[in-house]
C-alpha positions as CSV (number, residue, x, y, z in Angstrom):
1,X,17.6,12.8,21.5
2,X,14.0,12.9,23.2
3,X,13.5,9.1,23.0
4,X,14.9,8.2,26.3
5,X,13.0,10.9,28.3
6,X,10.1,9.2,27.2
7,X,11.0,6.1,27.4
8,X,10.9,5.0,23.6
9,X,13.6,2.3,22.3
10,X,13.3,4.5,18.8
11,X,12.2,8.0,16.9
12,X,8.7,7.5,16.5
13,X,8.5,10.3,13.7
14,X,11.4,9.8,11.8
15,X,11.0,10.6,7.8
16,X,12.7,7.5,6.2
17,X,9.9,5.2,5.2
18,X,9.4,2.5,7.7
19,X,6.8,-0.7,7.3
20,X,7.0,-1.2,11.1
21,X,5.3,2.0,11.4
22,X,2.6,1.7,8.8
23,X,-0.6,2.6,10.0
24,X,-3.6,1.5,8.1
25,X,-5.7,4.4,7.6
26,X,-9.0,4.0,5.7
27,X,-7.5,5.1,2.8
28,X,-4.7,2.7,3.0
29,X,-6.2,0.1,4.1
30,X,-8.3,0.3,0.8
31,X,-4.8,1.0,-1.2
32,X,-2.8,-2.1,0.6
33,X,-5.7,-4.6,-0.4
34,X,-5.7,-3.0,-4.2
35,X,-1.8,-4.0,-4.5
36,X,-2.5,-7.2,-2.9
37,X,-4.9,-7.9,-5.3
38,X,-3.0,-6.7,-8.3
39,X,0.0,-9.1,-6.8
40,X,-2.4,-12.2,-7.3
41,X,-3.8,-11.1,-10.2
42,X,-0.5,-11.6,-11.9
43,X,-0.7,-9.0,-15.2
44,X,-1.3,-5.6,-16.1
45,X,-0.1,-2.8,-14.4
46,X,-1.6,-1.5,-10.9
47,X,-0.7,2.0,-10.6
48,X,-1.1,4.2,-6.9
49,X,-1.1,8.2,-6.9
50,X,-1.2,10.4,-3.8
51,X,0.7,13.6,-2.7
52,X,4.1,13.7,-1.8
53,X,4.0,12.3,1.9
54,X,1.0,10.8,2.2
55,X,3.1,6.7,2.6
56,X,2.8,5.4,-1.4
57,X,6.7,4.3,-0.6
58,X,5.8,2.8,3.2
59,X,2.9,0.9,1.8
60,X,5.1,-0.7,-1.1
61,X,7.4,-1.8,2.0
62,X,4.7,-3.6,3.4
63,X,3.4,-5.3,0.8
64,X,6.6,-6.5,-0.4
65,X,7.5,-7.6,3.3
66,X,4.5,-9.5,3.2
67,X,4.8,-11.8,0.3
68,X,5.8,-15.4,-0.1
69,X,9.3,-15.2,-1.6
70,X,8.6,-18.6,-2.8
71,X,6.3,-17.2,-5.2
72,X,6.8,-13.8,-5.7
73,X,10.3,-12.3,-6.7
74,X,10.1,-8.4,-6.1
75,X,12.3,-5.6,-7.7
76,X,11.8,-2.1,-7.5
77,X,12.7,0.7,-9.7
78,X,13.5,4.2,-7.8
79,X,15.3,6.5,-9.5
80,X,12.8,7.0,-12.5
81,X,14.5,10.3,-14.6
82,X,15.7,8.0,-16.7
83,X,15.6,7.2,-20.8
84,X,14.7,3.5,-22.0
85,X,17.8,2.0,-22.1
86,X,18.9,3.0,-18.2
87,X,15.3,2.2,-17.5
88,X,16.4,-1.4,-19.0
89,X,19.1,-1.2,-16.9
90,X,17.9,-0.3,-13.5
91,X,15.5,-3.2,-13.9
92,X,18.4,-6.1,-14.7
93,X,20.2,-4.7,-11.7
94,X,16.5,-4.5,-9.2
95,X,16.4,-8.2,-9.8
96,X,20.6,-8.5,-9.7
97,X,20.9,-9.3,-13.3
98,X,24.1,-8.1,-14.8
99,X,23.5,-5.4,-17.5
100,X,27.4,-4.5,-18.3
101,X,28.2,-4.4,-22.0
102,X,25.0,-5.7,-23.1
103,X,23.0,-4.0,-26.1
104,X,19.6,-3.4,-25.9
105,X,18.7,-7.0,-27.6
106,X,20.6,-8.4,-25.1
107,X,19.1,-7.1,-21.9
108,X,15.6,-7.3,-23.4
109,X,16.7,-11.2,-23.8
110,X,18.2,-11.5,-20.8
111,X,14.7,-10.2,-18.9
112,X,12.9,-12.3,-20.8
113,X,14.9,-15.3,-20.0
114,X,14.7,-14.1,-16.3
115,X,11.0,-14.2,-16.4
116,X,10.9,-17.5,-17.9
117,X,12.8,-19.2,-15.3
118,X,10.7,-18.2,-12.9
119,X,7.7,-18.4,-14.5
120,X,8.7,-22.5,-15.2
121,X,9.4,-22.5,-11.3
122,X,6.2,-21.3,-10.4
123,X,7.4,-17.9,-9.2
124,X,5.7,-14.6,-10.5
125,X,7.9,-11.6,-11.3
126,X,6.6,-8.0,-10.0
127,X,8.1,-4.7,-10.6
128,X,7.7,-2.0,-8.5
129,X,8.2,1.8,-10.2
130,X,8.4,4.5,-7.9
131,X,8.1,7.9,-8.8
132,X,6.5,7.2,-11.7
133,X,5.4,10.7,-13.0
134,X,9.6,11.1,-13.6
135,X,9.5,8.6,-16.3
136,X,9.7,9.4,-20.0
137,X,6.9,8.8,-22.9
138,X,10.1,6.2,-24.6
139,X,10.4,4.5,-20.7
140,X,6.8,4.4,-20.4
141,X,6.7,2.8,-23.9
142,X,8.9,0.3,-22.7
143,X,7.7,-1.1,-19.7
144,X,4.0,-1.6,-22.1
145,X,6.2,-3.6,-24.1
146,X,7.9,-5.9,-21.4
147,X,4.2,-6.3,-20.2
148,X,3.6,-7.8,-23.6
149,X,6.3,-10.9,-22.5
150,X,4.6,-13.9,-22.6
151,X,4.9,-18.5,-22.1
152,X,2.5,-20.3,-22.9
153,X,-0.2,-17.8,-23.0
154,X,0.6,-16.3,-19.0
155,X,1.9,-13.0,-18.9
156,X,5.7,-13.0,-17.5
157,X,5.9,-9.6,-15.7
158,X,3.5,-7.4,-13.7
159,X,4.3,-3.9,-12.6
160,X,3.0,-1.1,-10.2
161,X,3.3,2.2,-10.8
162,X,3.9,5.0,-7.9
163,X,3.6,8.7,-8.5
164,X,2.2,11.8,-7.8
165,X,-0.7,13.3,-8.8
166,X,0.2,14.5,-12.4
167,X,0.8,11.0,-12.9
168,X,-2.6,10.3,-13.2
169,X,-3.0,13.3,-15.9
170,X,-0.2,12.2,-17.9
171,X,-2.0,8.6,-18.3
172,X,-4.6,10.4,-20.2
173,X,-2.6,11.5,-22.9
174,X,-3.2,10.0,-26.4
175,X,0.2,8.7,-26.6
176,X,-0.3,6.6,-23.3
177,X,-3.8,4.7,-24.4
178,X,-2.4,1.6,-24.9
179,X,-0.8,1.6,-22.0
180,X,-3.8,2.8,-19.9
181,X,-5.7,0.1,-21.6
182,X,-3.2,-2.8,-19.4
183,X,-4.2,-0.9,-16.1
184,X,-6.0,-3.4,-14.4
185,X,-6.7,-1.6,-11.0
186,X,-6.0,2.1,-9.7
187,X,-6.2,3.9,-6.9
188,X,-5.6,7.5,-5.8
189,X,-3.9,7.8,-1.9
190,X,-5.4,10.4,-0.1
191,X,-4.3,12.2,3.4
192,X,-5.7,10.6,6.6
193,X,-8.7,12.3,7.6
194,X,-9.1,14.5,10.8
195,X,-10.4,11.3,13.6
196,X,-7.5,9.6,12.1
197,X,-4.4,11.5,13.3
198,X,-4.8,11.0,17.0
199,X,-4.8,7.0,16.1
200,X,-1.8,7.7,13.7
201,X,-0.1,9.7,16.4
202,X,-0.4,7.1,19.6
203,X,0.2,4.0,17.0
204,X,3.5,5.3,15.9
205,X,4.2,6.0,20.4
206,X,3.3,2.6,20.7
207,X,5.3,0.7,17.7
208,X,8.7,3.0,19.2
209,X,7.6,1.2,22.8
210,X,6.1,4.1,24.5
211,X,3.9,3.2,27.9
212,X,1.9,6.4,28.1
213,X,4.4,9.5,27.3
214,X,3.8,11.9,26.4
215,X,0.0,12.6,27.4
216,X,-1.7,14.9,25.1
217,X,-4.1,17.5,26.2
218,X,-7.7,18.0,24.4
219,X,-7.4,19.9,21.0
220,X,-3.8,18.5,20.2
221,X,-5.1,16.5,17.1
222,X,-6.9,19.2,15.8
223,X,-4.3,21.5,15.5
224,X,-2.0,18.7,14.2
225,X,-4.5,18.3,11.1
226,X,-5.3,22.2,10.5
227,X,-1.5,22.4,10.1
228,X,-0.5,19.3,8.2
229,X,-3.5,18.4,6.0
230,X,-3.5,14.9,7.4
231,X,-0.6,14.2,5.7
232,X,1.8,11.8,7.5
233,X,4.9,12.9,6.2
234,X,4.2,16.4,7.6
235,X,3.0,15.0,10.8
236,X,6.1,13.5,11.3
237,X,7.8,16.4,10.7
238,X,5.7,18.6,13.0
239,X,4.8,15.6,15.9
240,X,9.2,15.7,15.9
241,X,9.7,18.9,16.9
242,X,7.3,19.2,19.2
243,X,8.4,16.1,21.4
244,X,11.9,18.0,20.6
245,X,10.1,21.3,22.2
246,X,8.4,19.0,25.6
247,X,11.6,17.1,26.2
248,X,13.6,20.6,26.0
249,X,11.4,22.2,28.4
250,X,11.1,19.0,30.3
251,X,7.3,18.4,30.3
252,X,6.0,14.8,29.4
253,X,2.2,16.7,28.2
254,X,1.7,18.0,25.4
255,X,-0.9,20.7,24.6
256,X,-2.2,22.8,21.8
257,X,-0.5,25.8,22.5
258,X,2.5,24.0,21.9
259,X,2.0,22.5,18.9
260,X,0.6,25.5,17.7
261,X,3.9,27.2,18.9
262,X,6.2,24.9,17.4
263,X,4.0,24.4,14.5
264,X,4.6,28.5,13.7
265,X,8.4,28.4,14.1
266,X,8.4,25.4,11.9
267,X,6.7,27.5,9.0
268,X,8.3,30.3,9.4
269,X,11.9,28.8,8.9
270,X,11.0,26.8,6.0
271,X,9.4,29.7,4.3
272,X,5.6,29.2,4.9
273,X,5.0,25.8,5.1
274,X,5.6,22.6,7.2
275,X,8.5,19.6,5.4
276,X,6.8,18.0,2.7
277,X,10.2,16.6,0.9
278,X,12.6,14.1,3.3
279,X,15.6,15.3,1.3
280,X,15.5,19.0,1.8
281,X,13.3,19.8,4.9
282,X,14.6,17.6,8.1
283,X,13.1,18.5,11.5
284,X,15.7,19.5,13.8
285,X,15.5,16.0,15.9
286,X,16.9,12.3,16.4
287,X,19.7,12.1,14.0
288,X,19.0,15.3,12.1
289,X,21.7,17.9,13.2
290,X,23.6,17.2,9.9
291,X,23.3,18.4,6.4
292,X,21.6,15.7,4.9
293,X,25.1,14.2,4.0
294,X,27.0,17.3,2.8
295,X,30.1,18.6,4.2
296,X,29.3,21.4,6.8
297,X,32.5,22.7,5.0
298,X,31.2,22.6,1.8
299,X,28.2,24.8,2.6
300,X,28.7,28.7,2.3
301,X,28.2,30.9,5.2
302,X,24.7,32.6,5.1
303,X,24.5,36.3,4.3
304,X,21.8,37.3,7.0
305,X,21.6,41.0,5.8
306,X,19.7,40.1,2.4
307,X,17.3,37.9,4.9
308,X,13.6,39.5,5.4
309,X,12.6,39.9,8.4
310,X,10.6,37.5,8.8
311,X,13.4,35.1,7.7
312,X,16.0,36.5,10.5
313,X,13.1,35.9,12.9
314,X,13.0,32.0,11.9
315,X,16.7,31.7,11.5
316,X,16.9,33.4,15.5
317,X,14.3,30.7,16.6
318,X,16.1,27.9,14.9
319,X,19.6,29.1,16.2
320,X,18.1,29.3,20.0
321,X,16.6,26.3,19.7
322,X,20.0,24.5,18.3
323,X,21.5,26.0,21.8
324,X,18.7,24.4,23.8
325,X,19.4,21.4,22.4
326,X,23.4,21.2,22.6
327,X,22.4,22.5,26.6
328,X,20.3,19.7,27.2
329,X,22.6,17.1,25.0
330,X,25.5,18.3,27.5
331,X,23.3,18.1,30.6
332,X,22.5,14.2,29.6
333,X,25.5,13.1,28.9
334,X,27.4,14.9,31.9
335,X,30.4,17.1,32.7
336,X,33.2,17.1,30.1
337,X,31.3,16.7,27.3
């Protein structure tokens, strides 16, 4: 909505995960050369924690963008709530092997055939788990034992691992030494750190093609941090809705008050804290009016007498501001709209 008042050809803070819009951080600078090294190290497992948010799934994107298909042949493994057998499955089908009708021999024989091929062809197989901290002890178990899948004495599969934080205790569990023992490199994704966000902030302007708007006053980044952590998933979600807020009150500089402004509505309507999860917290902004893909008709009406007080007070923010915003979407696109 706000991108043409500042002259952006797209969102700059949108949550999907986007390599264009990586920014390279300290932290993940230190975490992108870690994968690339676990790429060309060619066994093991690499595995990468961090908090929800803090760009474990954008950095995978750019990594995999990055490497020589010639030699590397990439699948990845989202959903992860899964038991050893779909686990065997969602692999075959990340490197588009068919998996219908086939027992568990058979798929384990059809990976490993998979792996030789490419393996003869000079092509290294890497498997990319997301989520990681979903997975069962048995799918766990599993992945060891496709690690173990050898020709000729090089190792035919390597895998990373992404999860959250309880990832990292799970690994120390008894049942999971061996497979802590084939963890060749690890690394533990932090938020950006307080000089960081203005960079982050102004890269992210630039990459969407902005030439200077918005301007922010002195003090903007500071506030940004105290109420996102550093984390860039939150600062996405709170940096949305305040360019929502300037192009709404038709202002091209941005200042503390503001963002301290929006940054308190924004906690107050989701209950005490900025978005954290893309699929349940959107920011009201570019091409978030819907309900995450549910029918509007679907959705009960809301009971606003059991609402505290302090809920009806978010909900009448959020409802004024949705007026605002259908105003100045009339107002752009003209009379009759």
């Amino acid at each position: 909505m706000y991108n043409e008042f500042f002259g952006l050809h797209s969102p700059p803070f949108r949550l999907t995960p986007d390599a264009n819009f990586l920014y390279l951080s300290k932290g993940h600078s230190k975490a992108l050369s870690f994968l690339r090294y676990g790429v060309y190290k060619e066994e093991g497992f690499i595995v990468v924690t961090g908090e929800v948010g803090t760009g474990k799934t954008t950095l995978i994107q750019s990594l995999v963008t990055s490497l020589n298909k010639n030699e590397v042949i990439a699948g990845k493994v989202v959903y992860s709530r899964l038991n050893a057998d779909d686990l065997l499955r969602t692999v075959l089908a990340s490197f588009n092997l068919r998996y219908d009708n086939l027992s568990k021999t058979g798929m384990l024989r059809t990976l490993e055939e998979f792996f030789q091929f490419n393996r003869r062809g000079n092509k290294r197989v890497l498997l990319i788990v997301d989520e990681a901290q979903n997975l069962t002890a048995e799918a766990l178990e599993e992945l060891r034992m496709l690690s173990n899948l050898e020709l000729d004495g090089e190792p035919l599969l390597q895998t990373f691992l992404l999860g959250q934080p309880e990832f990292r205790r799970m690994m120390q569990a008894p049942e999971f030494r061996q497979l802590l023992q084939r963890v060749t490199a690890a690394y533990h994704l932090g938020p950006l750190e307080q000089e960081e966000v203005s960079d982050y902030v102004l890269y992210r302007l630039h990459i969407a093609g902005s030439s200077g708007k918005p301007t922010f006053a002195p003090g903007v980044s500071a506030t940004l941090y105290r109420h996102t952590g550093g984390i860039p998933r939150r600062l996405n979600t709170l940096c949305d809705r305040v360019m929502l807020s300037a192009f709404l009150d038709h202002v091209d500089r941005i200042d503390s008050e503001r963002v301290e402004t929006v940054a308190n509505e924004l906690e107050t309507e989701l209950g005490g804290a900025i978005a954290t999860d893309a699929d349940t917290h959107r920011a009201v902004g570019e091409n978030t009016l819907g309900l995450n893909g549910y029918d509007k008709q679907a959705v009960a009406p809301l009971d606003k007498e059991h609402l505290t007080p302090q809920q009806q007070q978010g909900l009448s923010r959020l409802e004024q501001t949705m007026d605002e915003m259908r105003r100045a979407l009339r107002n752009l696109l003209g009379p009759g709209r």
